[in-house]
C-alpha positions as a Markdown table, in Angstrom:
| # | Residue | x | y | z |
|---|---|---|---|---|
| 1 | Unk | 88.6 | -56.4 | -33.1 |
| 2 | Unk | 85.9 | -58.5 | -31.6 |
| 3 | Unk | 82.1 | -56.7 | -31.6 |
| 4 | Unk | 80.7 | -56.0 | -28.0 |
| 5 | Unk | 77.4 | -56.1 | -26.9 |
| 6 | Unk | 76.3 | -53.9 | -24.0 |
| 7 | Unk | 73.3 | -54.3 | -22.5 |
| 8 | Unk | 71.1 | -52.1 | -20.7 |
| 9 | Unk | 70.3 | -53.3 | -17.7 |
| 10 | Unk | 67.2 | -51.0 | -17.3 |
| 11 | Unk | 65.7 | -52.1 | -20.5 |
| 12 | Unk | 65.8 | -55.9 | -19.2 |
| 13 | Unk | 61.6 | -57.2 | -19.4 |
| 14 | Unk | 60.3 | -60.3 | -19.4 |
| 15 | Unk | 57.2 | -60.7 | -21.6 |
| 16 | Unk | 55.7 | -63.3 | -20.1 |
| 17 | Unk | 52.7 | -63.2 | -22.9 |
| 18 | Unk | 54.8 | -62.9 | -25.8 |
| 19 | Unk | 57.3 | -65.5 | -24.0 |
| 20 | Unk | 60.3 | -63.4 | -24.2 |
| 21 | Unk | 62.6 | -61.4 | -22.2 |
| 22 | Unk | 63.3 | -58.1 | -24.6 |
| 23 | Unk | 66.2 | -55.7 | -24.0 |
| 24 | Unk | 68.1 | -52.7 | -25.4 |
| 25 | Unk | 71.9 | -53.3 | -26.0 |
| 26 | Unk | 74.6 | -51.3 | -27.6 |
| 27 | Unk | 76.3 | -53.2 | -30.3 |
| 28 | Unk | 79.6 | -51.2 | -30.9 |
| 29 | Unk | 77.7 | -47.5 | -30.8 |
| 30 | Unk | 74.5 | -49.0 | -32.5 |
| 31 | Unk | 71.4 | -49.2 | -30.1 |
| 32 | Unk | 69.8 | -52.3 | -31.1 |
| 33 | Unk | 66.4 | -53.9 | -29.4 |
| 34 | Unk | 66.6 | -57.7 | -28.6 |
| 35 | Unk | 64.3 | -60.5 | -27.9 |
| 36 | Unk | 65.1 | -63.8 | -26.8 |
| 37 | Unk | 62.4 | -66.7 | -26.8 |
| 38 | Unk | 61.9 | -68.3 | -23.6 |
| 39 | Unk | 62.8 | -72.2 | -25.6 |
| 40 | Unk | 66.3 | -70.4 | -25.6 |
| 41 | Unk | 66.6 | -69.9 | -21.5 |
| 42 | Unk | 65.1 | -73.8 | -21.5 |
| 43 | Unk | 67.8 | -74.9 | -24.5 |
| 44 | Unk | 70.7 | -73.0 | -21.9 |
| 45 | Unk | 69.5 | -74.5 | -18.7 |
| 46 | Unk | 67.7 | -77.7 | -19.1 |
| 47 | Unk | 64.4 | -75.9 | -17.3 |
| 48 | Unk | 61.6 | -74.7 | -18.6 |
| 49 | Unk | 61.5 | -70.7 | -17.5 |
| 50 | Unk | 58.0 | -70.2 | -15.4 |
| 51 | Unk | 58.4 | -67.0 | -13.2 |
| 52 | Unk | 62.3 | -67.5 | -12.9 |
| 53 | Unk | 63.1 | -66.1 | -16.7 |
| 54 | Unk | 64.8 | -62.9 | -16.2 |
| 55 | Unk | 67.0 | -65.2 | -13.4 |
| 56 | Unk | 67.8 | -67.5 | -16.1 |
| 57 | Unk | 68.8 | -64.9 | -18.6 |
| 58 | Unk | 71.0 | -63.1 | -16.0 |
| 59 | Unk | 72.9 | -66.4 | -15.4 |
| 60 | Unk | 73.0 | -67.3 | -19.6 |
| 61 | Unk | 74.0 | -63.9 | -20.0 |
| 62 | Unk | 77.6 | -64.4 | -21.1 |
| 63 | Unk | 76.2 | -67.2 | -23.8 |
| 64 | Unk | 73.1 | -65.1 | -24.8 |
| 65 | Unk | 75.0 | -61.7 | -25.6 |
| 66 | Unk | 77.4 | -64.1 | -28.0 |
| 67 | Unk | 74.3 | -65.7 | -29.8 |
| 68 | Unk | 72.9 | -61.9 | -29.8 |
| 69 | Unk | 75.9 | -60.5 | -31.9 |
| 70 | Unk | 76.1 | -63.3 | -34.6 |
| 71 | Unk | 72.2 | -62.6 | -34.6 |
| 72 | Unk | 72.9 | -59.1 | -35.3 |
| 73 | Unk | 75.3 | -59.6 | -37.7 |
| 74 | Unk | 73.2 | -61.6 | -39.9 |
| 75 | Unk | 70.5 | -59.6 | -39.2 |
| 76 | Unk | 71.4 | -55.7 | -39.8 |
| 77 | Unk | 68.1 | -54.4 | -41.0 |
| 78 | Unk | 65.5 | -56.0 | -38.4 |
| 79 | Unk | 64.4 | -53.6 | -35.8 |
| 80 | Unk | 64.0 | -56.3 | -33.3 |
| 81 | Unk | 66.4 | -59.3 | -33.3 |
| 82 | Unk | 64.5 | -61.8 | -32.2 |
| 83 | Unk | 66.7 | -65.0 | -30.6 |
| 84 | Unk | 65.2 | -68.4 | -31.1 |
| 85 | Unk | 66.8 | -72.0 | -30.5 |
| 86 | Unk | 67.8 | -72.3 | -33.7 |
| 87 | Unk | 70.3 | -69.2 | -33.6 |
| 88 | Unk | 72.1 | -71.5 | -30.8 |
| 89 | Unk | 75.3 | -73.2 | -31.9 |
């Protein structure tokens, strides 16, 4: 059976300073915190995300929570699992 990733939808930010939008999601009963670098939403979409990030993030979503489980995965003990162009395929 194939792992899910829920996000909260309230927990969605976008940390402009840090260059991030950070979320909560539940991974199969396990609440896990998630942030994924702003040179991801620019790798996805071609653009580079000025005030439009959480907009690009919504539309990436269905890519984003994929990279965000394999992230997970490899990544059980981090408290935040941080998403960078390089976890892309």
């Amino acid at each position: 059976m194939a792992l899910r990733l829920e996000i909260d939808q309230a927990s969605i930010t976008d940390n402009h300073i840090a260059r991030q939008v950070e979320f909560t999601g539940d991974l199969d009963g396990d609440e896990r915190d998630f942030a994924v670098k702003y040179s991801v939403l620019k790798e996805l979409s071609g653009d580079e995300p000025e005030a439009d990030a959480l907009e690009m993030f919504e539309r990436f979503s269905d890519e984003i929570v994929d990279v965000c489980i394999e992230a997970a995965l490899q990544r059980p003990s981090a408290t935040v699992v941080a998403i960078d162009e390089g976890d892309l395929e």
